[in-house]
N, C-alpha and C positions, 0 to 999 in steps of 0.2 A: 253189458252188451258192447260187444265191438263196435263202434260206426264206421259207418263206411264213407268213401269220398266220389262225389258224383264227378262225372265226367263221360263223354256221349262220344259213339262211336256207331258207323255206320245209318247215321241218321236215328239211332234209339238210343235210350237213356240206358247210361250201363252204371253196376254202383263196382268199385274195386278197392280192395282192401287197404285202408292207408297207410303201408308201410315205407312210403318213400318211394316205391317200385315207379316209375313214370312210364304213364298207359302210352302203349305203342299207335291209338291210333287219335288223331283229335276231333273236334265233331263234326267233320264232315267225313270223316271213317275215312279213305282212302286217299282222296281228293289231296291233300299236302302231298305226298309221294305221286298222284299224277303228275301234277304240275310243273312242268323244267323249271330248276332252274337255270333261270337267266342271267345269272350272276355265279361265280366263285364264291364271293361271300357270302350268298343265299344260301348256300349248297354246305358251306362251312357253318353256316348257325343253327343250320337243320340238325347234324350231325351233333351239336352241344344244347340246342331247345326244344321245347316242343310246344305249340298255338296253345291257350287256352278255351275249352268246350265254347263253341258259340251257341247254342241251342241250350236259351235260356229256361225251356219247358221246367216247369218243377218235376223234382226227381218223382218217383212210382216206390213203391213195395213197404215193405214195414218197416224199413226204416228209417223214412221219408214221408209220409201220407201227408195227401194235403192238410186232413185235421190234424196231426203231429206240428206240422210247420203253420199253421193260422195259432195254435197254440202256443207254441215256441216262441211267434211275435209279441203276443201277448206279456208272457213273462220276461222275454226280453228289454221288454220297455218297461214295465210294472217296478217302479222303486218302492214297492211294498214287500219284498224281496228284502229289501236290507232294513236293521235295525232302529235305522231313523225313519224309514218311510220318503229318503231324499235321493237313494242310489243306486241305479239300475243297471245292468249291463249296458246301456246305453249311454250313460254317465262317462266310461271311460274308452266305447267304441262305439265312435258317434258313425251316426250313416252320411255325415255331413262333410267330414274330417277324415276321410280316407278310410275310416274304420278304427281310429286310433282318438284321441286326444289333444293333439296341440300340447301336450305339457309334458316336463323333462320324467317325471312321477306323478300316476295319477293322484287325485285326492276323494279318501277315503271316510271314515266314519269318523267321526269327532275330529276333522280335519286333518286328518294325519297322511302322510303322503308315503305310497308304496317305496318298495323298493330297488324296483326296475320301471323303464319305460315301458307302457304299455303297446303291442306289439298290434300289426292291423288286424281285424279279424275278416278282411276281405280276403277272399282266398285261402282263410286258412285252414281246410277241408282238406288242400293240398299239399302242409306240410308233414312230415313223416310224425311229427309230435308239436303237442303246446306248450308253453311258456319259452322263456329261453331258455332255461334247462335241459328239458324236456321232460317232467318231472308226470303231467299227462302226455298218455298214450293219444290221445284223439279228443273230438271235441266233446264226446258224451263226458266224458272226465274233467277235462277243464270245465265245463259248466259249474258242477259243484264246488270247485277251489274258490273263487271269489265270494259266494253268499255266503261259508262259515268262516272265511277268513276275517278275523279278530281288525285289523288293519283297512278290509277292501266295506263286504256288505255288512259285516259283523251279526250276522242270524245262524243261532246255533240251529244244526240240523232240525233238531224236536221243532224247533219255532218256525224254521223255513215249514213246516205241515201245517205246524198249527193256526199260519197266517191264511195260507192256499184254503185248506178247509174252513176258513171262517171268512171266505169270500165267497157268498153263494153262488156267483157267474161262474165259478171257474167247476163246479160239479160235473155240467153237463159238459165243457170244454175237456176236462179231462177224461171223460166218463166216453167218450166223441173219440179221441188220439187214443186210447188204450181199453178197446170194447172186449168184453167178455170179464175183465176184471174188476174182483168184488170192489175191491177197496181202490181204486186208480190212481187216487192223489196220492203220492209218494216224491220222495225227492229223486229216486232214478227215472222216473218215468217225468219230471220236472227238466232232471237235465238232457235227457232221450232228448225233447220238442224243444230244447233253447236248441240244442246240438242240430236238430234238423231245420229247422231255421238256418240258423248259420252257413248247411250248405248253400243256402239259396244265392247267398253272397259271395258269387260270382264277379269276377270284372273282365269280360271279353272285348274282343274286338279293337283292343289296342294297338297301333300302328307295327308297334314291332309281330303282333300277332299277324296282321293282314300282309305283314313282308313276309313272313314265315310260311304263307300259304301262297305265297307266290304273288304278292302284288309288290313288284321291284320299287315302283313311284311310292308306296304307304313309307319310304324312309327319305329322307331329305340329304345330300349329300355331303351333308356334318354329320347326321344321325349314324350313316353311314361308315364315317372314318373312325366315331365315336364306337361304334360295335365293333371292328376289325382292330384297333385298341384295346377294345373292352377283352378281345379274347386273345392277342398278339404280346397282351402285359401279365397271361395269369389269371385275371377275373375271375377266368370261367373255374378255375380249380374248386372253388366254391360256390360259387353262384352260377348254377345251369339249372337243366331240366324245366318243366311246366312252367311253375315256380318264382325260377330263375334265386334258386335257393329253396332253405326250408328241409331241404333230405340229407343233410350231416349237421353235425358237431364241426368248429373249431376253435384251436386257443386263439384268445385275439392279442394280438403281438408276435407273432411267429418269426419276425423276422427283428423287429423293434419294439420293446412293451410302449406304450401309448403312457402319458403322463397319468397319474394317479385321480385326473378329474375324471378321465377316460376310463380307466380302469382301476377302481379303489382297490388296492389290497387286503380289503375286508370281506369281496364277495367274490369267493372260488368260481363261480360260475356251476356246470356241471358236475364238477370233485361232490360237492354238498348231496347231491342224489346215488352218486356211483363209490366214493370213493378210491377213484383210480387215481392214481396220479397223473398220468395223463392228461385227464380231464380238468386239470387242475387251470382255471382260466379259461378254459371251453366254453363257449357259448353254442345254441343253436342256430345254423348260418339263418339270416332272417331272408326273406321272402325280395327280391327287388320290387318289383309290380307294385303299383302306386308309386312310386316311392319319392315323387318329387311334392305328393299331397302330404306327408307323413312327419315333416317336421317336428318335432329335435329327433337328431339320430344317434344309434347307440343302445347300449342298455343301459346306461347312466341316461339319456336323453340331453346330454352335454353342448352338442354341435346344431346349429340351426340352419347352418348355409350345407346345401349340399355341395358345392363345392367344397365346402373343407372338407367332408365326411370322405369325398375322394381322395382327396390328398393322403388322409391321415389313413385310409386304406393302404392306399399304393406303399407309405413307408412303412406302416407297421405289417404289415400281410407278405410283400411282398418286396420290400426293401429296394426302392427305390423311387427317385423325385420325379412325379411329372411335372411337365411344363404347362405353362398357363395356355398354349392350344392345348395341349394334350387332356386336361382339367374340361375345358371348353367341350369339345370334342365330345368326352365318356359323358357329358352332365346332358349336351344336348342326345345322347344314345339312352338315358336312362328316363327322360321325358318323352321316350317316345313307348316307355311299358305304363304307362295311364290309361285305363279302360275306360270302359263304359262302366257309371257308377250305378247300382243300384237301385232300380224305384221303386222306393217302399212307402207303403200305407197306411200309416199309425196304425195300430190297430184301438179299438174304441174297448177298456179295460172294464171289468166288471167291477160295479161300484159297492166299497166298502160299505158294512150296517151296523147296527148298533151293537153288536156282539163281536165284531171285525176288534183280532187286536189291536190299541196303540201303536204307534211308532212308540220309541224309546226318548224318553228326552236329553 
């Protein structure tokens, strides 16, 4: 199943397809293009962003239902899911933590650490694809890559069912997200309700969003110099739209390769899914939004200060040294894409029985 990516339009919840496309209207449907700008530079960020949905409603239709995403929570958090019984989706995309980790590689099954930084999964409904690769199409797809991954949840497919069906709770939960069918519990219909879940994790109303819809004062007048920077140096060649990233591929070094802590010459990046050349050191531009909560940066998860992570932008992207305002400037513009975080509700997991698989030892 394709999923789709929520975002609201004219005051109703619209679903559009996630291929990158950035939806022309934000949630308050028209209301951004009423609003003058009263600024040149408003007028100029409009023209490269676009607000993220404020109208937090949960999405509508079948590929959203409330039961799909009460379910979704459920296995979202459930480390019954992975082979030890210790590692959940939540493990290495905390709702705490930006959506992401705290850590350069998350850590996986018998301690073993991936091999990219784990990327947020707030907002990520609106990237054009998941992982850095882009190796899934959306987030129905990525659901399933981390529970068989040998490395991540370590639960072969057969077992991710045969955990789900020897938890009696979850009959009726799934039985509830996917009516009329015989059999429900299955791993795609597993990953359907993480994946609609997911959309929920939204993060609106972030200052650069409420400048975007016309409130001039929601920027500070560093934030200010720090965005007319942000877009006067190049930034925006990659990091635009919703997003503000997320809807291309790029090599990273385009202008200067980054030292090999930066980028090991062991991992192609995109080349490894496509084999183009091209792609060869490509990543997927990552998403800015949060980005001052999302510490280490990178796909190595190498750099912790975002100040450096500018730096090392500006010379390898785009081949030249800013200055310590100028550093100042884009870090205080990039603390101003922080939303509103998520509040979510543990959900309360159906309790294993006597017939419930082990974990693994």
């Amino acid at each position: 199943m394709r999923l789709l990516s929520l975002f609201a339009a004219s005051g109703a919840l619209v679903l559009a397809a996630c291929s990158g496309e950035t939806p022309k209207n934000d949630a308050s449907g028209t209301e951004a293009a009423m609003v003058p700008a009263s600024e040149e530079l408003m007028g100029s960020a409009r023209q490269v962003f676009k607000p993220l949905p404020s109208n937090q409603s949960l999405p509508q239709g079948d590929v959203a239902t409330p039961e799909k995403i009460a379910l979704g929570a459920m296995l979202y958090f459930d480390p019954r899911l992975s082979a030890s019984h210790a590692i959940s989706c939540a493990s290495c995309h905390s709702m705490g933590l930006g959506g992401a980790d705290a850590q350069p590689t998350s850590i996986g099954h018998h301690w073993q650490h991936g091999g990219r930084n784990a990327p947020t999964v707030f907002n990520a409904a609106f990237n054009m694809a998941q992982f850095w690769d882009g190796r899934a199409r959306d987030l129905t797809d990525q659901a399933g890559g981390p529970m068989v991954n040998p490395v991540e949840m370590a639960s072969a497919a057969p077992h991710v069912i045969e955990q789900l069906k020897g938890i009696p709770g979850y009959r009726d939960a799934f039985g509830s997200a996917f009516p009329g069918d015989v059999d429900p519990i299955s791993l795609p219909h597993a990953q359907a309700a993480i994946a609609a879940f997911e959309l929920t994790l939204v993060t609106p109303n972030a200052p650069f969003d409420r400048y975007l819809r016309g409130d001039a004062a929601a920027l500070s007048v560093t934030q200010k110099a720090g965005l007319k920077l942000f877009m006067d140096k190049g930034c925006t060649t990659c990091h635009n739209g919703m997003n503000i990233g997320g809807n291309m591929y790029a090599k990273f070094g385009v202008a200067q390769a980054p030292g090999p802590d930066l980028l090991p010459r062991g991992d192609l990046g995109r080349f490894t899914i496509t084999k183009q050349e091209s792609d060869r050191y490509a990543f997927k531009v990552p998403t800015l939004r949060n980005i001052a909560l999302t510490a280490p940066y990178f796909h190595t998860g190498k750099v912790w200060d975002l100040r450096e992570a500018i730096a090392v932008m500006a010379r390898s992207q785009l081949g030249t040294t800013l200055s310590q305002d100028e550093v100042t400037k884009i870090e205080a513009f990039l603390q101003s894409l922080t939303g509103d975080q998520p509040k979510i509700v543990l959900p309360a997991l159906p309790p294993s029985v006597g017939t419930t698989p082990r974990p693994e030892n």
